[in-house]
N, C-alpha and C positions, 0 to 999 in steps of 0.2 A: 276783911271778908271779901269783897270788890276784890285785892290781889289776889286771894286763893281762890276766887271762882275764878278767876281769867287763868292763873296756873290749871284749872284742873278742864276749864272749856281747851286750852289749846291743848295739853293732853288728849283730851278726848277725841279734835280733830285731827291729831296727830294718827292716833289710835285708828279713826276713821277711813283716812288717808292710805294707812295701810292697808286696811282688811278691803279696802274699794280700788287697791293696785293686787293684793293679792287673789281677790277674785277675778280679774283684768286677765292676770295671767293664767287661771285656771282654765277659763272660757274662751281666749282667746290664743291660741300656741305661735310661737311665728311660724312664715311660708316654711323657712327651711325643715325647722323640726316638723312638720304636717308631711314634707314634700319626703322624709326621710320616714315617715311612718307607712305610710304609703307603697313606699319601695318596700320595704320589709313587708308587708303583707300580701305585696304581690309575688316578692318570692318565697313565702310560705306557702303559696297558692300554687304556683309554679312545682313545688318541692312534694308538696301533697301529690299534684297530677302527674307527677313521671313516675312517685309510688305506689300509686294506682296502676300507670302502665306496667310496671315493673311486675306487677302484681297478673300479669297476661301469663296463659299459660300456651305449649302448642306440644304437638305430638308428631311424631315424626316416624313412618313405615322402618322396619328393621330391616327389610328385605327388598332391590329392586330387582325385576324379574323382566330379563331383556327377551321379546317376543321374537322369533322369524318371521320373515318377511320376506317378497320377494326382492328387498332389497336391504340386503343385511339383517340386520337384530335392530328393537326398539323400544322402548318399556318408558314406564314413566316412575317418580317416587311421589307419595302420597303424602302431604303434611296437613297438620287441622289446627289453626290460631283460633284462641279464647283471646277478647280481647277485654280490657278491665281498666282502659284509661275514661277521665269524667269528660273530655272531650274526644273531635274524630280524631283519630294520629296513624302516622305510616308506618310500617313495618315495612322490614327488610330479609333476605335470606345470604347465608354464603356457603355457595357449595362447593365443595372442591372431588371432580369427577373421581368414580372408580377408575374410569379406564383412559387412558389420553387420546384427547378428539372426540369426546363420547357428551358432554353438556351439548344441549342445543337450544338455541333462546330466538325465534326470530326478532326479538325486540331488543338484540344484546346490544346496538349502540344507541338506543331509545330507553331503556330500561335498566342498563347495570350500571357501574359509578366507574369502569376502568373496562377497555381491557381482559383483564383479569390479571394473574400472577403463575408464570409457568413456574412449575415445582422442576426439581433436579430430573425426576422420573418422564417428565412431558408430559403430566397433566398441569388442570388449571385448577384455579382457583379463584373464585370471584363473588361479590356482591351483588343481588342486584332485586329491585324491588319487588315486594309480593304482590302477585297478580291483584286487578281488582281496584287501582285507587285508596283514599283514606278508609281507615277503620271506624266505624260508629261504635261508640260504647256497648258495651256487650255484645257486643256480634260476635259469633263464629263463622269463622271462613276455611273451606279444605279446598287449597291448590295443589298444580301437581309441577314437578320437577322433568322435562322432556332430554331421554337419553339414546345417541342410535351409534352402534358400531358396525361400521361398515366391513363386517368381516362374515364368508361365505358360510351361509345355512350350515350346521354337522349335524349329524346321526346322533350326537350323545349331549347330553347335560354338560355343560361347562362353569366353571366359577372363576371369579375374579378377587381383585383385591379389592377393600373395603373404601367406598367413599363415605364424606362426611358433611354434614345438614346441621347449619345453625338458625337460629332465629332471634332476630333483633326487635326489641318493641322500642321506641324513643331511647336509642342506642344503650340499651340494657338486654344482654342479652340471655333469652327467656329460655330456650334451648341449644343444644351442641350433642349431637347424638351422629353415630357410626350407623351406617348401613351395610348390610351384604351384598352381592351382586352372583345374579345368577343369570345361564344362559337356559334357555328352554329347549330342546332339541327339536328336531324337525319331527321327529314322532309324538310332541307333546310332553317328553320327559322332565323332570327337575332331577330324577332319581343317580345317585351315584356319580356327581360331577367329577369330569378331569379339568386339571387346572388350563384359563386360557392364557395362552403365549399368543404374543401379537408381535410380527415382524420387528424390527428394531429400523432398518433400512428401508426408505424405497427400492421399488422396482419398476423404471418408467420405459417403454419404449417409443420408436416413434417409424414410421413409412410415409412416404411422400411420392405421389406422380412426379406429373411436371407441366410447367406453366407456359399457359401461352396466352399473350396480350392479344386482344383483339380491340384494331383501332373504333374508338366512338367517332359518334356524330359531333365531337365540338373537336376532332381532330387528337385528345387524348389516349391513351389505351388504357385496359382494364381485361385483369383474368383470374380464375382461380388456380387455387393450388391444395388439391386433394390428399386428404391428410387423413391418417389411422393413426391414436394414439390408446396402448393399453396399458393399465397397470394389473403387476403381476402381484404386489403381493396387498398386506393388510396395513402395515403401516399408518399408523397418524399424518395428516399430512391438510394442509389449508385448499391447496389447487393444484393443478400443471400448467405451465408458462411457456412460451415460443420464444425464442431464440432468432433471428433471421443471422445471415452473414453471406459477406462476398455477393450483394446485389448487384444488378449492373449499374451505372449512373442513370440517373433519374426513376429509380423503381424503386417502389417502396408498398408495402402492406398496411391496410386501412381497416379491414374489421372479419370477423372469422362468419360462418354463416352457417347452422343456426345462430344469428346473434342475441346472445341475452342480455347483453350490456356490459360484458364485461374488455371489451375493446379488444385490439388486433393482438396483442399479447398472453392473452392466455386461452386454456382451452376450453372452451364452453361446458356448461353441465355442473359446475363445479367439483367438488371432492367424488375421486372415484372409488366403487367397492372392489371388494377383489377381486381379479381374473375382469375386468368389466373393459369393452372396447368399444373406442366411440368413433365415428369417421364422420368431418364432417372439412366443408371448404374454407383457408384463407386467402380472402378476395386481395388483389391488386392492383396500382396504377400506375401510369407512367406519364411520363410528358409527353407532348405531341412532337417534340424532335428524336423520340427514341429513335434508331432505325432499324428495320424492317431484317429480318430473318436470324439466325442461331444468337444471341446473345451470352453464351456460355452457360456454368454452371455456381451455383449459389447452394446454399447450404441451409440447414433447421434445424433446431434443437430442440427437446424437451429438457425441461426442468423440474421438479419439487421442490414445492414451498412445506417447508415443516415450522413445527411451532416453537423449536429448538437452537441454542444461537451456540456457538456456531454452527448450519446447516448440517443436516444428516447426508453425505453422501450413496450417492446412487447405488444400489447391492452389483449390480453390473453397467456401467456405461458406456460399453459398446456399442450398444444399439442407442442408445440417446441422442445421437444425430446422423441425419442421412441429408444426401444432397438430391438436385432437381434442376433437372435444363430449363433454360428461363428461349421463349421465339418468341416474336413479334411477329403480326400479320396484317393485315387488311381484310376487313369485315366480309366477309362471305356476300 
């Protein structure tokens, strides 16, 4: 008896032993599987929230309507985001203009992710965040899309070709929709559009006086050199840029005036509209051994910058550079 109770006692702690390790592990998991649960429910969590965003909806105008202006055409496109993620999150747009040169974003090296992407035709295309900051959950937000072509007021309605408006909620994207583009005419029309043709070429010209150094008081000289430059047609196009050549020794150009910051090399105002003519001074210096009377003749160019690689040549470059007598004098 004494041997079969000790057989059936250690059974029974046997029995004990187990069910007090197999509750051990019921209650207590190791770090790794915990730390592996864990993960998975954060990307459940994760997987949930971007289907929620996903779940954004937005609308997007069918039509942009470029206004007159006394400086070319201007118009904006209208979008309207639903937003449907459980937290704040960012949206994005990518638009790719109707007309080339025609997107305008002052915040486009603050705000867009590139750049952009010139298509074969000279437009762009590009990314760049929806006005505004993050998204609160359920918020609706309508931004607008800023477009201007610098091409002269007409008498009649004109149309364009189609650009295109996407919308990205936590890079799902929630819209992809075509727009029309239209021109409004100077009498207020939309009615009976002709199709718009835009230059394919520049057309840059350029005229120049002539410079004369006038010595300073630390012995140096300084002078301007009066300058008309026009463009004739409508062309895409980023700026116009200055050229110098055949200066004399120790002359050299420092900055244009009006200056707006964009240095001695190009022409102030930036992008011009059509038929538009701007005149304004590039200032110079010299060293204080220049000397004194005719110093010869030196030369100026204009240029266009287009958005195009390789560059678009000039429609006529005749006139794209002219020359200018350079004199030294003593201060009045």
């Amino acid at each position: 008896m004494r041997r079969h109770t000790s057989i059936v006692l250690t059974g029974a702690l046997g029995m004990a032993g187990a069910l007090s390790i197999a509750t051990s592990t019921a209650t207590a998991a190791p770090p790794e599987a915990a730390a592996s649960t864990a993960n998975v429910a954060v990307a459940a969590a994760s997987t949930a929230n971007v289907a929620v965003a996903a779940a954004s909806t937005a609308n997007v105008a069918d039509r942009l309507v470029l206004e007159p202006t006394n400086f070319g055409y201007r118009g904006s496109l209208q979008a309207e985001l639903t937003y449907r993620g459980s937290e704040p999150g960012r949206a994005t747009y990518v638009i790719t203009e109707p007309v080339p040169g025609s997107y305008q974003n002052l915040e486009w090296g603050i705000s867009c992710y590139s750049g952009g992407e010139y298509l074969p035709d000279g437009r762009v295309r590009v990314e760049c965040d929806v006005p505004g900051g993050n998204l609160q959950p359920g918020e609706q937000r309508t931004f607008s899309v800023d477009f201007e072509v610098l091409t002269a007021v007409r008498p009649f309605a004109m149309k364009a070709g189609n650009g295109r408006l996407a919308v990205e909620v936590g890079g799902e994207v929630v819209t992809d929709e075509t727009f029309r583009t239209r021109f409004r005419s100077s009498t207020g029309s939309l009615e009976d559009p002709q199709p718009y043709v835009r230059d394919e070429q520049p057309e840059a010209g350029i005229t120049a006086g002539d410079l004369t150094l006038v010595r300073q008081p630390d012995g140096t000289f300084e002078g301007r050199l009066p300058l008309t430059v026009r463009y004739d047609g409508d062309a895409p196009h980023t700026g116009l840029f200055l050229l110098t050549s055949n200066l004399p020794a120790g002359v050299f150009e420092t900055y244009t005036e009006p200056n707006d910051g964009c240095a001695h090399f190009c022409v102030p105002g930036g992008q011009f509209m059509e038929g538009e003519v701007r005149s304004f001074d590039l200032v110079f210096a010299a060293s204080a051994q220049t000397p004194l009377g005719d110093l010869g003749e030196a030369g100026i160019e204009v240029t266009t910058e287009t958005r195009q690689w390789p560059p678009v040549p000039d429609a006529d470059p005749s006139d794209n550079l002219t020359t200018f007598f350079v004199t030294a004098v003593e201060a009045a």
